[in-house]
C-alpha positions in Angstrom: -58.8 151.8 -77.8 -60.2 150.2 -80.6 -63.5 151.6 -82.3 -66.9 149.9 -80.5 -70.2 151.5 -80.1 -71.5 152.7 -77.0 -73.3 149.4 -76.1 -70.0 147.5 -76.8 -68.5 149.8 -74.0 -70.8 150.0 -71.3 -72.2 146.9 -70.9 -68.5 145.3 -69.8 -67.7 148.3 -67.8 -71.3 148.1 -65.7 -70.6 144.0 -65.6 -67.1 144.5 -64.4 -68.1 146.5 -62.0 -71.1 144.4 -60.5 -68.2 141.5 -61.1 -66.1 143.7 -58.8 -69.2 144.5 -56.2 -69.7 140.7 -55.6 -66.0 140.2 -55.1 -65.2 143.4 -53.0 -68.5 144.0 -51.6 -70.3 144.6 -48.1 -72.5 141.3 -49.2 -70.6 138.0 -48.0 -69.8 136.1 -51.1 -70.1 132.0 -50.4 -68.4 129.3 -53.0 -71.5 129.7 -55.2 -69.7 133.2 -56.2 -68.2 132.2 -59.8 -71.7 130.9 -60.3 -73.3 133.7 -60.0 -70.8 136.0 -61.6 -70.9 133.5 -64.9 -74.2 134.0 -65.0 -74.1 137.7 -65.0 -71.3 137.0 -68.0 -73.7 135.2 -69.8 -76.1 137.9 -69.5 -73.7 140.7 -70.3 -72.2 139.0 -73.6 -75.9 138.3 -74.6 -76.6 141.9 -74.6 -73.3 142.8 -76.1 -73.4 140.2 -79.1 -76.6 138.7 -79.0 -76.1 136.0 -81.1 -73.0 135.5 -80.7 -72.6 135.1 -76.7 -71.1 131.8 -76.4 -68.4 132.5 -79.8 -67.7 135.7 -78.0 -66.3 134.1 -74.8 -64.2 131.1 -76.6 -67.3 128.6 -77.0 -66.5 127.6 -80.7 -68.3 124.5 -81.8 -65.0 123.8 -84.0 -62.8 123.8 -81.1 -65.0 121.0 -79.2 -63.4 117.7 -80.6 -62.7 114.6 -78.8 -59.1 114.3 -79.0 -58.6 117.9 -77.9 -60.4 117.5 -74.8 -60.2 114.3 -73.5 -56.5 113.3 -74.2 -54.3 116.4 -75.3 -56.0 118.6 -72.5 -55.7 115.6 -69.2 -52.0 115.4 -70.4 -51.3 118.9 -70.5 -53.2 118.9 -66.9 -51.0 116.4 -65.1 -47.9 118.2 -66.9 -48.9 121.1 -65.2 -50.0 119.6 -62.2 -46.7 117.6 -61.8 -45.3 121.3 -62.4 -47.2 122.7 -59.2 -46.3 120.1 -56.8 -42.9 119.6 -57.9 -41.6 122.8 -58.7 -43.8 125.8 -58.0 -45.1 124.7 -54.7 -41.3 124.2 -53.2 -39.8 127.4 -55.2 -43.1 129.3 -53.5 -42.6 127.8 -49.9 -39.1 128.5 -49.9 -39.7 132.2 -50.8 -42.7 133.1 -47.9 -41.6 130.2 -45.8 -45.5 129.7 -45.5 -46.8 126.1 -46.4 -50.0 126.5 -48.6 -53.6 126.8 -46.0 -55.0 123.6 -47.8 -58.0 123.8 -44.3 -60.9 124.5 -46.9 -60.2 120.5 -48.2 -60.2 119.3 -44.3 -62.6 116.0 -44.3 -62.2 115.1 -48.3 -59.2 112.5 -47.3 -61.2 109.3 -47.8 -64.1 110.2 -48.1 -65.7 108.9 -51.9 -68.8 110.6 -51.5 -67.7 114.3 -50.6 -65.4 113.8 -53.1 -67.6 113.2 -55.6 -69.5 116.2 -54.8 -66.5 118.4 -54.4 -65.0 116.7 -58.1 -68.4 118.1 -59.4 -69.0 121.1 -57.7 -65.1 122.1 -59.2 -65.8 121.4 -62.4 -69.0 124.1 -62.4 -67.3 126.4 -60.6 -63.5 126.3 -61.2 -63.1 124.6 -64.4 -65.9 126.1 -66.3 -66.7 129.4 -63.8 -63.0 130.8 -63.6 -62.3 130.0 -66.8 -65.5 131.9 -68.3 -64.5 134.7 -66.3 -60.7 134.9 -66.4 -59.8 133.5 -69.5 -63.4 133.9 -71.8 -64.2 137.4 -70.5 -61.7 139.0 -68.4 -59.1 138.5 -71.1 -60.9 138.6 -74.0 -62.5 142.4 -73.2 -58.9 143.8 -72.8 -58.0 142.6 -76.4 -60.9 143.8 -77.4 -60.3 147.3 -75.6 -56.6 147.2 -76.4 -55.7 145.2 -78.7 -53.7 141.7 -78.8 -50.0 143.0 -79.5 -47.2 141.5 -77.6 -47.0 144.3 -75.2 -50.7 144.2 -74.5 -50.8 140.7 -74.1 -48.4 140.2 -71.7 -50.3 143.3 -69.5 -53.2 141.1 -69.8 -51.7 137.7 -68.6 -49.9 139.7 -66.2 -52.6 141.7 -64.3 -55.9 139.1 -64.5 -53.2 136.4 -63.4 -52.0 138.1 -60.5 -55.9 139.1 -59.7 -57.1 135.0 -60.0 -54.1 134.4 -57.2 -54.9 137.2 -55.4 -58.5 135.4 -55.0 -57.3 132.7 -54.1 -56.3 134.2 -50.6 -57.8 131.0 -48.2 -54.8 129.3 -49.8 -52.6 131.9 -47.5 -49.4 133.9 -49.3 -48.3 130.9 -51.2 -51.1 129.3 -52.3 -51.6 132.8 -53.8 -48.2 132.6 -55.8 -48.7 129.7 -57.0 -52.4 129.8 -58.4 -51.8 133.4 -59.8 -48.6 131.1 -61.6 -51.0 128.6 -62.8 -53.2 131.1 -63.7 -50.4 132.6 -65.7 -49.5 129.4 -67.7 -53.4 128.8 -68.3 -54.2 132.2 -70.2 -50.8 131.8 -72.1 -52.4 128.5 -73.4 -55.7 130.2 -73.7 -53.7 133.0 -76.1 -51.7 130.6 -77.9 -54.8 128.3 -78.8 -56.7 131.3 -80.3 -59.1 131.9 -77.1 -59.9 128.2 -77.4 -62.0 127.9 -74.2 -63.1 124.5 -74.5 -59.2 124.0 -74.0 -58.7 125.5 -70.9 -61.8 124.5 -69.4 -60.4 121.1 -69.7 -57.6 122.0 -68.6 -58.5 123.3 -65.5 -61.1 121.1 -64.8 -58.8 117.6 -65.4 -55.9 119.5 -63.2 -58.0 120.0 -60.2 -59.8 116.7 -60.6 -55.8 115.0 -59.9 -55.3 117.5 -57.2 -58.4 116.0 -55.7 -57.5 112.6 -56.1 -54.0 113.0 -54.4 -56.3 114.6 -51.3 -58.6 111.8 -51.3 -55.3 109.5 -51.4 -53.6 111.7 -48.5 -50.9 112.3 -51.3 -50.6 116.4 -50.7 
């Protein structure tokens, strides 16, 4: 472990846990859930770095340009969504013979207006919540705790990935493959960018707002 004061080590383990408690819980946890839990990250990294809670979690104002996020990020998104449906989703299927449970997008097929809300409710909670607790704190806490050698790294992509699929469990057995997958590719970019979050919020965001137009279209 590397060398951090006390206050460096307790206030992740007491937000991981509470992080935990709200997933595990007795208390039913709605689709507000990543909310929530990124603004308990928020809190925590403020107490653990004070000034530097948003550089601490990715959030680096030289990482935020134009190009990055608005071309280079929606092209590596419909890459990897073209990936998903063409490859991952059929490789997946054929392994559990399970379809993915797609139910919990019942009634967006052409409808505008839910699908507006949905494309924004998405983009709070998936592109910018999962990300900010997968990929800004999730991951960066282990290097932090165990460094960022090759061995370590790949036990960090490894175990948060299969977690973020594991979550993902209204998508049934396959839907939980395949996400943990995605999840997988994400936090290999987010490594390989030098925990650029901006990146992979972009990412993520731009990849489910295709998946939601191919369900407004009927196209999956």
């Amino acid at each position: 472990m590397n060398k951090n004061t006390l206050q460096h080590v307790l206030t992740p383990l007491i937000a991981i846990f509470l992080i935990f408690f709200i997933w595990f819980g007795p208390i039913p946890t709605p689709y507000v859930t990543t909310i929530v839990i990124s603004i308990l990250i928020f809190v925590a990294s403020y107490i653990e770095y004070k000034g530097k809670l948003f550089s601490s979690l990715g959030f680096q104002r030289s990482n935020f340009k134009f190009k990055s996020i608005f071309v280079i990020a929606p092209l590596v998104a419909l890459g990897l969504f073209l990936f998903y449906l063409f490859v991952l989703i059929p490789l997946a299927t054929k392994l559990t013979g399970i379809p993915i449970d797609y139910s919990d997008f019942e009634g967006l097929e052409g409808n505008w207006a839910l699908c507006l809300f949905a494309l924004l409710f998405i983009w709070i909670s998936a592109g910018f919540g999962e990300e900010i607790v997968f990929r800004g704190y999730f991951m960066k806490q282990f290097v932090k705790f165990f460094g960022d050698g090759k061995v370590s790294i790949v036990i960090n992509i490894i175990v948060f990935a299969c977690l973020f699929g594991y979550l993902h469990g209204t998508q049934g057995i396959t839907g939980q493959i395949v996400t943990g997958t995605i999840g997988a590719i994400i936090a290999t970019i987010f490594y390989l960018r030098k925990y650029d979050l901006w990146f992979v919020i972009a990412i993520h965001g731009f990849f489910d707002t295709i998946a939601l137009i191919c369900i407004y279209l009927g196209l999956v």
